[in-house]
C-alpha positions as CSV (number, residue, x, y, z in Angstrom):
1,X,104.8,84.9,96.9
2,X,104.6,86.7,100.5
3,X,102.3,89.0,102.5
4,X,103.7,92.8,103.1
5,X,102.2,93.9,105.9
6,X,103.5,97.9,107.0
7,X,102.4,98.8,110.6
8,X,102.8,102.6,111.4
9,X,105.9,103.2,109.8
10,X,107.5,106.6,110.7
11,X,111.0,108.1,109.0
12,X,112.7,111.2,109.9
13,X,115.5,113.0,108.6
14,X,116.9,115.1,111.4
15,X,113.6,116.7,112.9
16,X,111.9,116.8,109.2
17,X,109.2,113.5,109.0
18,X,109.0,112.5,105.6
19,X,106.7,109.2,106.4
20,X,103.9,109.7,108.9
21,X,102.5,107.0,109.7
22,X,102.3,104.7,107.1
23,X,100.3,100.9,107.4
24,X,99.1,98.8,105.0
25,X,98.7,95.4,103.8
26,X,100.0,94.0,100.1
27,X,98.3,90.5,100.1
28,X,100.1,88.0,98.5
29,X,100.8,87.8,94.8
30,X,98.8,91.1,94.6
31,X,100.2,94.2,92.5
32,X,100.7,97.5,94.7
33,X,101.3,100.5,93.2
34,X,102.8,104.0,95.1
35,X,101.8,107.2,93.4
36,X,101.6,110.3,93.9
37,X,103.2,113.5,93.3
38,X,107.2,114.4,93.8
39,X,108.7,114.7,97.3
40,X,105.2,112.9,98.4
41,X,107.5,110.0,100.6
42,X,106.3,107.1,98.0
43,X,110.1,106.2,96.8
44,X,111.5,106.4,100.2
45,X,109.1,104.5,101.6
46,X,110.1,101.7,99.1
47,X,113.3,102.4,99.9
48,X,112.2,101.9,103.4
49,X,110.7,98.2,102.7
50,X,113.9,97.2,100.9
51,X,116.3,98.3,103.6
52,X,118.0,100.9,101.9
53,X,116.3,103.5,104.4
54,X,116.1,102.9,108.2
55,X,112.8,103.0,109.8
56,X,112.2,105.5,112.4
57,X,109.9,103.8,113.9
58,X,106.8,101.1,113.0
59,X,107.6,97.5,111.7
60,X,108.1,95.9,108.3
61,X,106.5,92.5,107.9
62,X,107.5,89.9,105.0
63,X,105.9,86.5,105.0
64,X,105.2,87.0,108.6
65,X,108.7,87.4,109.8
66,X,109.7,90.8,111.0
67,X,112.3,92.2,109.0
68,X,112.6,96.1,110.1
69,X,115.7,95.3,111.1
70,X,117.0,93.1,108.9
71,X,120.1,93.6,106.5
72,X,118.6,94.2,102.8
73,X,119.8,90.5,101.1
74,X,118.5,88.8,103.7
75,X,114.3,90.0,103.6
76,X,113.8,88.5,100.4
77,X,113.5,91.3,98.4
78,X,114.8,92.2,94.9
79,X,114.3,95.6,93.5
80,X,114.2,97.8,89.8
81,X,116.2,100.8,89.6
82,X,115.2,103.5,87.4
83,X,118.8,104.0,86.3
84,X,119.1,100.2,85.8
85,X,122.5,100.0,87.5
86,X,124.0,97.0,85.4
87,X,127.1,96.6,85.1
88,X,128.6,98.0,81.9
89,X,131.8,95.5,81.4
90,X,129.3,92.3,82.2
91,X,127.4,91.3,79.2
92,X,123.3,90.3,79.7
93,X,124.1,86.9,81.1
94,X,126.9,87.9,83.8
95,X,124.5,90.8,84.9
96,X,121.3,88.5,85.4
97,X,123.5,86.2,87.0
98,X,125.8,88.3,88.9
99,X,123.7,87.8,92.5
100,X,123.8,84.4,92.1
101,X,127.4,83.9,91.8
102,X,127.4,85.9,94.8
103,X,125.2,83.8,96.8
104,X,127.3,80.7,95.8
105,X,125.0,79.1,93.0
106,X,126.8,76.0,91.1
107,X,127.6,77.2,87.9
108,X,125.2,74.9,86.0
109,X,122.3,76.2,87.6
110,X,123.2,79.5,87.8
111,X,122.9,79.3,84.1
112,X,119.9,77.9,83.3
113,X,118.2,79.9,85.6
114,X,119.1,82.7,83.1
115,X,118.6,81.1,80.5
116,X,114.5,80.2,81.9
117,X,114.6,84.0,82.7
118,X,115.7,85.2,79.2
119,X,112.9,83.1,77.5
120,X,110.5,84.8,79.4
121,X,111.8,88.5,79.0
122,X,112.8,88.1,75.1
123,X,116.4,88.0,75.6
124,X,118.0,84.6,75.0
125,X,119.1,86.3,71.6
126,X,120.8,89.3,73.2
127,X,122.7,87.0,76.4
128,X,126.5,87.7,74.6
129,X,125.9,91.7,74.4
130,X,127.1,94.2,76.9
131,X,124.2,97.0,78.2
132,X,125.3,99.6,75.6
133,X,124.5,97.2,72.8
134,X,121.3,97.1,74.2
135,X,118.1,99.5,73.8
136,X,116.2,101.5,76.5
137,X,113.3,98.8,77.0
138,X,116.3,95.8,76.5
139,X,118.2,97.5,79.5
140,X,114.9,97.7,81.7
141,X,114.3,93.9,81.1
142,X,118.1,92.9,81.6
143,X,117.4,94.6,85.0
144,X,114.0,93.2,85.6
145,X,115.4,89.7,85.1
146,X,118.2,89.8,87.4
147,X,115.5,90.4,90.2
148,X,113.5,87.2,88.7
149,X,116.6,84.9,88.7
150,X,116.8,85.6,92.6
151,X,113.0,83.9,92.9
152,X,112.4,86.7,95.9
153,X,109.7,87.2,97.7
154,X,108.7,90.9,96.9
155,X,109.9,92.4,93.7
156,X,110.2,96.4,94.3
157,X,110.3,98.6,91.2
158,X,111.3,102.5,91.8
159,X,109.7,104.2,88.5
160,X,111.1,102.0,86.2
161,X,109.7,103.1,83.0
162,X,110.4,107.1,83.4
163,X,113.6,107.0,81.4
164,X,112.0,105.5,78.4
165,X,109.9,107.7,75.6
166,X,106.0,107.1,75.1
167,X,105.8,103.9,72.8
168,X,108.5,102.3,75.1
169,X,106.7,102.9,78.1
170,X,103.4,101.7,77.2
171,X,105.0,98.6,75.8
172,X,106.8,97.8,78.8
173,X,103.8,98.5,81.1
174,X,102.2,95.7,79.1
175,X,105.4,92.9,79.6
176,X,105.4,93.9,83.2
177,X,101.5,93.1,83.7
178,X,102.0,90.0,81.5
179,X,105.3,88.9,84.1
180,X,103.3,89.6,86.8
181,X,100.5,87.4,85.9
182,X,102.7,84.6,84.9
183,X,105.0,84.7,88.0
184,X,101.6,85.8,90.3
185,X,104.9,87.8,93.0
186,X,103.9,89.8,95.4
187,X,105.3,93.5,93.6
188,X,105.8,97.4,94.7
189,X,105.7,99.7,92.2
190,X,106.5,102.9,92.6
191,X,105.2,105.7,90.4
192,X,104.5,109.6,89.7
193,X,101.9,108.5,86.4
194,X,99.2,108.1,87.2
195,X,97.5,106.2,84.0
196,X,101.0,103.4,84.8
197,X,99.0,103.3,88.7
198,X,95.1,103.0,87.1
199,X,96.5,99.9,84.3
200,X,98.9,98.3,86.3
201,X,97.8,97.9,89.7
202,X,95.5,95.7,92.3
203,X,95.3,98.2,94.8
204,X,96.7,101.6,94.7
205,X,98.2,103.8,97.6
206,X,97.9,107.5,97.2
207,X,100.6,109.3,99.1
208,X,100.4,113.3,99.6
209,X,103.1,114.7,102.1
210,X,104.4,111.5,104.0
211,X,101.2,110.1,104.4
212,X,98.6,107.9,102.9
213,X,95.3,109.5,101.5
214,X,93.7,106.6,100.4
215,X,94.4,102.9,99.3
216,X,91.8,100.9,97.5
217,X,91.6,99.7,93.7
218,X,92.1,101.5,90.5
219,X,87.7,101.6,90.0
220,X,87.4,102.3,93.8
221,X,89.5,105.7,93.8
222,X,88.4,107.0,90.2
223,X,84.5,106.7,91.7
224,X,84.5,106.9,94.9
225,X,87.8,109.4,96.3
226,X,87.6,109.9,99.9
227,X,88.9,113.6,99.3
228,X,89.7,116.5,96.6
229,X,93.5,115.8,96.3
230,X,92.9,112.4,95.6
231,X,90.0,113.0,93.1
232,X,92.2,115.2,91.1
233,X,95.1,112.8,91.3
234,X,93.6,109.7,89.5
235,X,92.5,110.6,86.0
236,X,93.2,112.0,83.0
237,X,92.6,115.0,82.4
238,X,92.3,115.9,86.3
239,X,88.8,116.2,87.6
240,X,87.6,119.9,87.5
241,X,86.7,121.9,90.4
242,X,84.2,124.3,90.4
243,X,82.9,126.5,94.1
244,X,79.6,126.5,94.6
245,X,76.8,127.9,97.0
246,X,74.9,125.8,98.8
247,X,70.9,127.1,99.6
248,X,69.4,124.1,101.2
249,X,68.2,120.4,101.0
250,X,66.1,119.0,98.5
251,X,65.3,115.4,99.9
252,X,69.1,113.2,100.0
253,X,70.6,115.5,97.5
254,X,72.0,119.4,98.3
255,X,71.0,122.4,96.2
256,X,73.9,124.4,94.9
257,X,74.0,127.6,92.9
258,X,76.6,127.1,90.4
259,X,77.3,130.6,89.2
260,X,80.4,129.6,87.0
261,X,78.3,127.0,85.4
262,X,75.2,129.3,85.0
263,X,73.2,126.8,87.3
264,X,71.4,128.3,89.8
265,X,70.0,124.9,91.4
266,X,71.9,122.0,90.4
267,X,70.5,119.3,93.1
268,X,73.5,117.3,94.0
269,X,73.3,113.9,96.4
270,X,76.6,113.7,99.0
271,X,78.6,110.6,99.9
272,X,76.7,110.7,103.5
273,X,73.9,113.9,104.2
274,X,76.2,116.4,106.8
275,X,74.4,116.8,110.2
276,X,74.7,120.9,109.5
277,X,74.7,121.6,105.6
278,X,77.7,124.2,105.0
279,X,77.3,127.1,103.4
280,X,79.9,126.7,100.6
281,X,81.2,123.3,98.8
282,X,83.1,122.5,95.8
283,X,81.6,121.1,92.9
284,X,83.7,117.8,91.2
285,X,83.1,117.2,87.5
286,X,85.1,115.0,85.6
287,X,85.7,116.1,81.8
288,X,84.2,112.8,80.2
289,X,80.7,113.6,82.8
290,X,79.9,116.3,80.1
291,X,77.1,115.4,77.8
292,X,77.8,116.9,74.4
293,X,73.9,116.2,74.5
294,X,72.5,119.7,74.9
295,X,69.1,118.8,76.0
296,X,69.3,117.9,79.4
297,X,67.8,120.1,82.3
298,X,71.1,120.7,83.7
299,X,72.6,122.9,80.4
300,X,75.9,124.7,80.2
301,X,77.4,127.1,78.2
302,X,81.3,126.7,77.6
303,X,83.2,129.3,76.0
304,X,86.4,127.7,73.9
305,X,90.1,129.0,74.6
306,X,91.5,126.4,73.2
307,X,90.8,122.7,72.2
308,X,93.0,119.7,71.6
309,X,92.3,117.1,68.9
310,X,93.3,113.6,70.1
311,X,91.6,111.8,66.8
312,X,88.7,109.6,69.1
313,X,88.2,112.7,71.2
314,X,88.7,115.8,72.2
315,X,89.4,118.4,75.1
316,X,88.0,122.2,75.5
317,X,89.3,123.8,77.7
318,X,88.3,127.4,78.9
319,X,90.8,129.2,80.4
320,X,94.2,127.7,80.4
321,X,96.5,128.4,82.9
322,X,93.8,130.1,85.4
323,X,93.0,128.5,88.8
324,X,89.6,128.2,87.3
325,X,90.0,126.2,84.2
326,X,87.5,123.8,83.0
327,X,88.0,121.2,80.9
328,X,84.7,118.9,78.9
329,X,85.9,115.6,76.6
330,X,83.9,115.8,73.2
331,X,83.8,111.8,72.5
332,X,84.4,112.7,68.9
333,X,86.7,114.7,66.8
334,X,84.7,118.2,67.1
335,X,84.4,120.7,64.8
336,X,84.9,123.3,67.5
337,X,87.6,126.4,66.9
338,X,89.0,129.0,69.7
339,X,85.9,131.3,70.6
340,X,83.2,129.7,70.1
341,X,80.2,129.0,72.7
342,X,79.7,124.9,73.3
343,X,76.5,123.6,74.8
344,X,77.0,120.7,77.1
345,X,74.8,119.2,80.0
346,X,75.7,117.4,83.6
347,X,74.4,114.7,85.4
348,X,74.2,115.5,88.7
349,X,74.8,112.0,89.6
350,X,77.9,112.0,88.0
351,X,79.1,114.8,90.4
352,X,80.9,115.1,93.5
353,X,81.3,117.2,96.2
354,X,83.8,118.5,98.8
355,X,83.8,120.3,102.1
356,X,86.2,124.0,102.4
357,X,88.8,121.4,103.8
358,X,89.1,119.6,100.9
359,X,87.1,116.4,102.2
360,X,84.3,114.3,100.6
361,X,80.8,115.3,101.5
């Protein structure tokens, strides 16, 4: 286990800078996951920590030692290709052994290092087979357990699970929470999914553009998002965002007329009270903060364009594919069809708002 400490990392290709600034602090033993949308800088910033990328400027850290400059097999590292990159003539033993015999391990204990390592990944039975006797999630482990063998200091995984289908993926998200609670490493995980960031992770760093919007826990950034990108990043469905009016101050909360949402004073209390209240702020409501519980002083009428079943529950949605869609969760299986008016409620409390520039108010 080993501290990653990043301190203002910079990369630039020619005079385009695809990682401004980056710092942060993985804590040893603790699970860090990258997300965030493509091109956002997450997997060359990996890349970055690994070696495989030169640093433009800014410092790498590993166990105290600076290694920004330091050849890739010598920071302690091991990292998880997507593509798995075994070897396809070696079979699962020669593969998870392979950087060992490299670095000059005795035989003997070269092998019962993989042989430890196969136990724990379910593989002792599949050591004699070649990668394409293996399946998908078989491949990933082979692959996963050629950077345990190597007892690193900071396993790096570069979306990992992306080439495998649903069931796979959710199985091996489980197996790589178990390993990482059983070998309590220091690991980077790099991801575009969101719900693979929310149940994997310690701490989460949302990247938007080359630089880092927010890092905190899974809880921390689904409650409390320092801005609208990062709001409507983490969760599922995305949080829905609706422009509102705002006509004054009604003790710690602001008064918005909510014309999409029929509610003409829906008294909403901000992160921290603005010094000048705006004129205009957007309105952050999460599909599951709908009350199917018509009652409540703060009703809304939803017209239906189409719903999706899911069996527990279910999402309306009212306009697909417009800028302006809303989307409520119905905690059950609802007997609502295309066209029909739903009544719903809000808590204000449950709300959030954001300033014209996208920040949280």
């Amino acid at each position: 286990m080993a501290e990653l400490v990043l301190t203002d990392l910079h990369k630039k290709f020619g005079a385009t800078e695809v990682i401004r600034g980056a710092s942060l602090t993985a804590e040893s033993g603790e699970f860090v996951v990258f997300v965030g949308p493509s091109g956002c800088g997450k997997s060359t910033l990996l890349r970055m920590i690994a070696g495989l990328e030169k640093t433009s400027s800014g410092t790498i850290s590993i166990d105290g030692r600076d290694v920004t400059d330091t050849d890739p097999a010598k920071r302690g590292i091991a990292m998880v290709f997507q593509t798995y990159a075994l070897y396809p003539h070696m079979s699962v033993a020669e593969n998870m052994g392979f950087g060992l015999e490299m670095a000059g391990m005795a035989k003997a204990e070269r092998e019962e290092k993989v042989r430890q390592t196969a136990a724990t990944l379910h593989l002792t039975d599949y050591l004699d087979r070649k990668p394409r006797q293996l399946s998908g999630g078989q491949r990933q482990r082979v692959a996963i357990g050629r950077a345990i063998v190597r007892d690193p200091k900071v396993f790096l995984f570069d979306e990992p699970l992306s080439n495998l289908d649903a069931e796979l993926r959710v199985k091996m998200r489980l197996e790589i929470a178990k390993l990482h609670k059983d070998l309590r490493a220091t690991m980077i995980y790099v991801t575009h999914d969101q719900v693979e960031a929310m149940t994997l992770a310690d701490k989460i760093v949302v990247l938007r553009a080359g630089l880092i919007e927010q890092i905190g826990s899974p809880l921390t950034l689904y409650s409390d998002p320092d801005n609208r990108f990062v709001a409507g990043f983490i969760g599922s469905p995305r949080m829905n965002f609706v422009e509102a009016a705002v006509k004054g101050r009604d003790g710690d909360a602001l008064v918005l007329d909510v014309p999409q949402l029929g509610l003409p004073a829906l008294p909403v209390r901000p992160r921290a009270m603005p010094e000048a209240l705006p004129r205009t702020a957007t309105l952050g409501i999460r599909p599951e903060s709908f009350s199917e519980n018509a009652d409540g002083p703060y009703r809304v009428t939803l017209p239906c364009t189409a719903i999706e079943h899911l069996g527990s529950v279910s999402y309306l949605y009212t306009a697909p594919g417009d800028d302006a869609t809303l989307i409520a969760e119905l905690k059950r299986s609802a007997n609502v069809e295309s066209g029909e008016q739903v009544d719903m409620s809000i808590d204000p409390s449950d709300c959030f708002l954001f300033d014209t520039d996208g920040h949280r108010i």
